[in-house]
PAZAMI-79350 format. One record per atom (N, C-alpha, C): residue number from 1; residue in three letters; atom name; x, y, z. Coordinates in Angstrom, 3 decimals. Layout:
PAZAMI-79350
- pos_code_site_u_v_w
- NUM_Ala_CA_X_Y_Z;
...
END
This chain:
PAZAMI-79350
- pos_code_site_u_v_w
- 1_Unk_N_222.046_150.579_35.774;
- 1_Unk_CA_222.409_149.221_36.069;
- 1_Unk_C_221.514_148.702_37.188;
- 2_Unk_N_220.974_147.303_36.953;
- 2_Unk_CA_220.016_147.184_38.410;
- 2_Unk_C_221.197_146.293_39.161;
- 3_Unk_N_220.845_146.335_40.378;
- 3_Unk_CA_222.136_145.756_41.621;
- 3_Unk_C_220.691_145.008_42.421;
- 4_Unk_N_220.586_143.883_42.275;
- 4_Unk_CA_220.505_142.909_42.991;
- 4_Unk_C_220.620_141.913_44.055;
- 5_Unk_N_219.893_141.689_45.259;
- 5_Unk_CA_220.759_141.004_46.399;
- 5_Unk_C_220.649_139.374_45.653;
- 6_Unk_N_221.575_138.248_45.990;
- 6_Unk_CA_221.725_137.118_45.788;
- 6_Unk_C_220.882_136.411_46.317;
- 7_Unk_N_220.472_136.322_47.562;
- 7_Unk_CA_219.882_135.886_48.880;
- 7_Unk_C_218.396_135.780_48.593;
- 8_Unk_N_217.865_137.144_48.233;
- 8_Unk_CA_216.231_137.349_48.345;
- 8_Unk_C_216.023_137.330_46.851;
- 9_Unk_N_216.794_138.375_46.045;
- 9_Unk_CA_216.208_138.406_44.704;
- 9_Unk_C_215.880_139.584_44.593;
- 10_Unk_N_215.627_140.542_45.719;
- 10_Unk_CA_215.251_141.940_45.198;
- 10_Unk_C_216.436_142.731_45.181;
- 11_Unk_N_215.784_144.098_44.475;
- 11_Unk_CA_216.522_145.080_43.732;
- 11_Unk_C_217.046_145.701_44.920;
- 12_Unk_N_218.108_146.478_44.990;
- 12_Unk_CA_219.013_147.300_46.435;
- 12_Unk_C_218.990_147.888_45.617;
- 13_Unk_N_218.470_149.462_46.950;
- 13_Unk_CA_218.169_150.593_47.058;
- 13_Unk_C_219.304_151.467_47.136;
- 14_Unk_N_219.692_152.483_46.883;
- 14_Unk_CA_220.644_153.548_47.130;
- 14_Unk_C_220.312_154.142_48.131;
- 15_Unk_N_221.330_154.261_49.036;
- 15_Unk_CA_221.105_155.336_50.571;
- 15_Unk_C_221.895_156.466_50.292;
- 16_Unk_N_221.548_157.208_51.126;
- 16_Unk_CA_222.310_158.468_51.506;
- 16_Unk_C_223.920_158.666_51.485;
- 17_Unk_N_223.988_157.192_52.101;
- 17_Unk_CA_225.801_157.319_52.293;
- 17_Unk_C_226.690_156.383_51.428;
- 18_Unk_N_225.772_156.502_49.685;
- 18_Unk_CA_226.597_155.690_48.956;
- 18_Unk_C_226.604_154.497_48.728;
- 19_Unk_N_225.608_153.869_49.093;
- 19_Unk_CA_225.848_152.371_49.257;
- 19_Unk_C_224.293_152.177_48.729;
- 20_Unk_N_224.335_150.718_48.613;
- 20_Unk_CA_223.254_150.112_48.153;
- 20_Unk_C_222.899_149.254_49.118;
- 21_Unk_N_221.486_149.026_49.154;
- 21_Unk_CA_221.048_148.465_50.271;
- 21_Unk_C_220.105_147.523_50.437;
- 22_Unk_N_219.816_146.442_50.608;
- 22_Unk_CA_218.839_145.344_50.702;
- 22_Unk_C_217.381_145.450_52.024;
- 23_Unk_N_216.525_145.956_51.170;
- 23_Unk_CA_215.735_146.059_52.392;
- 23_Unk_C_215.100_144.854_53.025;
- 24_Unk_N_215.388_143.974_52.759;
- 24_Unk_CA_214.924_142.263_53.077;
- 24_Unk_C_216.110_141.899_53.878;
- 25_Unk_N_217.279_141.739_53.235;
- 25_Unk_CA_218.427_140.968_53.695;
- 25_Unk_C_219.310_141.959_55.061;
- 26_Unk_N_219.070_142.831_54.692;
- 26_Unk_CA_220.283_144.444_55.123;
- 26_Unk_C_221.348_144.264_54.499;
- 27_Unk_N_221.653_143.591_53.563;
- 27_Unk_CA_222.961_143.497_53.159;
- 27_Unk_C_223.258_145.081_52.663;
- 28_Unk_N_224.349_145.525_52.759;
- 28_Unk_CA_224.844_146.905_51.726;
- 28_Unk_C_226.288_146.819_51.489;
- 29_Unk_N_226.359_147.591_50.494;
- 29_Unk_CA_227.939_147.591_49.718;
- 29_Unk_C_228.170_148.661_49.241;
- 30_Unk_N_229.020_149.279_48.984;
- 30_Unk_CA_229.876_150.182_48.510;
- 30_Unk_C_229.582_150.871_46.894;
- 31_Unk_N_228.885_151.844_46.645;
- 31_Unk_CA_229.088_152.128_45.275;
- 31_Unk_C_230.076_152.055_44.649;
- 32_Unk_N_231.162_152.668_45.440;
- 32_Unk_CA_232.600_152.821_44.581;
- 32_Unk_C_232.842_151.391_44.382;
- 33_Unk_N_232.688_149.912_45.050;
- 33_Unk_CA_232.908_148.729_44.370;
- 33_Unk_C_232.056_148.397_43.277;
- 34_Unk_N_230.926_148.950_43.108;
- 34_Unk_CA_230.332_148.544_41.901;
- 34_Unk_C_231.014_149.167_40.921;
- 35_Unk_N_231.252_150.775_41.209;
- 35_Unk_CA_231.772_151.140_40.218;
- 35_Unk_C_233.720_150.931_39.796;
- 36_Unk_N_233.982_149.966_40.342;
- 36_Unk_CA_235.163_149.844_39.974;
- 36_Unk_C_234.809_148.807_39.137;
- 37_Unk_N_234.611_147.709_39.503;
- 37_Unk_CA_233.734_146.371_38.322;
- 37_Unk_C_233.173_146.600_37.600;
- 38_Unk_N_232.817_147.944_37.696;
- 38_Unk_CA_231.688_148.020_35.891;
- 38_Unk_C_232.743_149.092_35.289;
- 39_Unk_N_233.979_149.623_35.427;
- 39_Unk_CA_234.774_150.222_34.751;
- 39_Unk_C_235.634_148.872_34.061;
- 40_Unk_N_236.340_147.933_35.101;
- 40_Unk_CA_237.107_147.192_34.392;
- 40_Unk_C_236.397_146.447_33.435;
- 41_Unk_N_235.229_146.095_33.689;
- 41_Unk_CA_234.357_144.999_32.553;
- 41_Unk_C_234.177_145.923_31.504;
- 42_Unk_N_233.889_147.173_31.660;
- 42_Unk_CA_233.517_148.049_30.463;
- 42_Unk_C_235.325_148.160_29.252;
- 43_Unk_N_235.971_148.718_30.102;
- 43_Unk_CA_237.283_148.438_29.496;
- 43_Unk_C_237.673_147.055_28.837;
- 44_Unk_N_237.368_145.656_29.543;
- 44_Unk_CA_237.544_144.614_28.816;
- 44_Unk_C_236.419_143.857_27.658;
- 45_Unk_N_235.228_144.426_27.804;
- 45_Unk_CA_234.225_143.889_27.152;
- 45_Unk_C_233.918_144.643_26.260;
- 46_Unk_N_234.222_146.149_26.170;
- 46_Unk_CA_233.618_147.472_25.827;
- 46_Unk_C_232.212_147.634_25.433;
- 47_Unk_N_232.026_147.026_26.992;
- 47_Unk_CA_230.056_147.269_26.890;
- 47_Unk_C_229.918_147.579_28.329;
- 48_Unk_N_228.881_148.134_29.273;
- 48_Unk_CA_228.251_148.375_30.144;
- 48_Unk_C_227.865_147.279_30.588;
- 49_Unk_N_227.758_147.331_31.844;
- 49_Unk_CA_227.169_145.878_32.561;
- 49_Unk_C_225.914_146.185_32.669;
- 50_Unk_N_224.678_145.419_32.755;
- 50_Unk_CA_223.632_145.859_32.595;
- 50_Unk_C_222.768_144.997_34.334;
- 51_Unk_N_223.358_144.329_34.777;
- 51_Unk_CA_222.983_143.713_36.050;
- 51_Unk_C_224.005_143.011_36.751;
- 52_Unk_N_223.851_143.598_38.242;
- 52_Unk_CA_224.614_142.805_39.108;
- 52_Unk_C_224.267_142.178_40.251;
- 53_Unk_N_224.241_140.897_40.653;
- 53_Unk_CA_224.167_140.237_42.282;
- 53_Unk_C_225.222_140.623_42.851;
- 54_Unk_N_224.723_140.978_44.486;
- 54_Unk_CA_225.812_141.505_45.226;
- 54_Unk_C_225.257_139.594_46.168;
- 55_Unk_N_226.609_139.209_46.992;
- 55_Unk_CA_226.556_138.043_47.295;
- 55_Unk_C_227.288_138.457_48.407;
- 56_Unk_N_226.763_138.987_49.865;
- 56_Unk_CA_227.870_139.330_50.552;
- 56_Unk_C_228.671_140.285_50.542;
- 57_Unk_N_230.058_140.329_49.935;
- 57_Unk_CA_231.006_141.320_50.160;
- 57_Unk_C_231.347_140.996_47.851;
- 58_Unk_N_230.695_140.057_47.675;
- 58_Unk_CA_231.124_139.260_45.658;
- 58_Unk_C_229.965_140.258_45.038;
- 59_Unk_N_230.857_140.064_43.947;
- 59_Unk_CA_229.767_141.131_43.019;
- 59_Unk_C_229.446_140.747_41.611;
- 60_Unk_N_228.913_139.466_41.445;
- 60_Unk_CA_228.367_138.383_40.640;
- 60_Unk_C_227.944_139.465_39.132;
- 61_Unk_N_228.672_139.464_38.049;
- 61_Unk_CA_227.864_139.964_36.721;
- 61_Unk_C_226.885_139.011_36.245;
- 62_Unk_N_225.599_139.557_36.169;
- 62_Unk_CA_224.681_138.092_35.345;
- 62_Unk_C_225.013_139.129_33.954;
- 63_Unk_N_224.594_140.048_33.177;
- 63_Unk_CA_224.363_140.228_31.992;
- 63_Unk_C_224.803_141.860_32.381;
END
């Protein structure tokens, strides 16, 4: 899945401690929140999310 910052447009990086990370913005977030949003969408859509904007603390599905 690519994870996206809102702000800049680039791709966030995975760190060490789980999180994803914006090397432009510093924004970072929580894997386990991505992966709770791409379980429920997978359960309601029964497809994989294939991209996400993180917006802050929001976790925007484009496709």
């Amino acid at each position: 899945m690519k994870v996206s910052c809102d702000e800049c447009g680039c791709d966030m990086k995975i760190t060490s401690s789980f999180r994803y990370h914006c090397p432009e913005c510093k924004h970072e977030i929580e894997i386990a929140h991505i992966q709770e949003t791409s379980q429920k969408y997978r359960e309601e859509h029964k497809k994989n999310i294939e991209w996400v904007k993180i917006k802050g603390e929001e976790i925007i599905i484009v496709s």
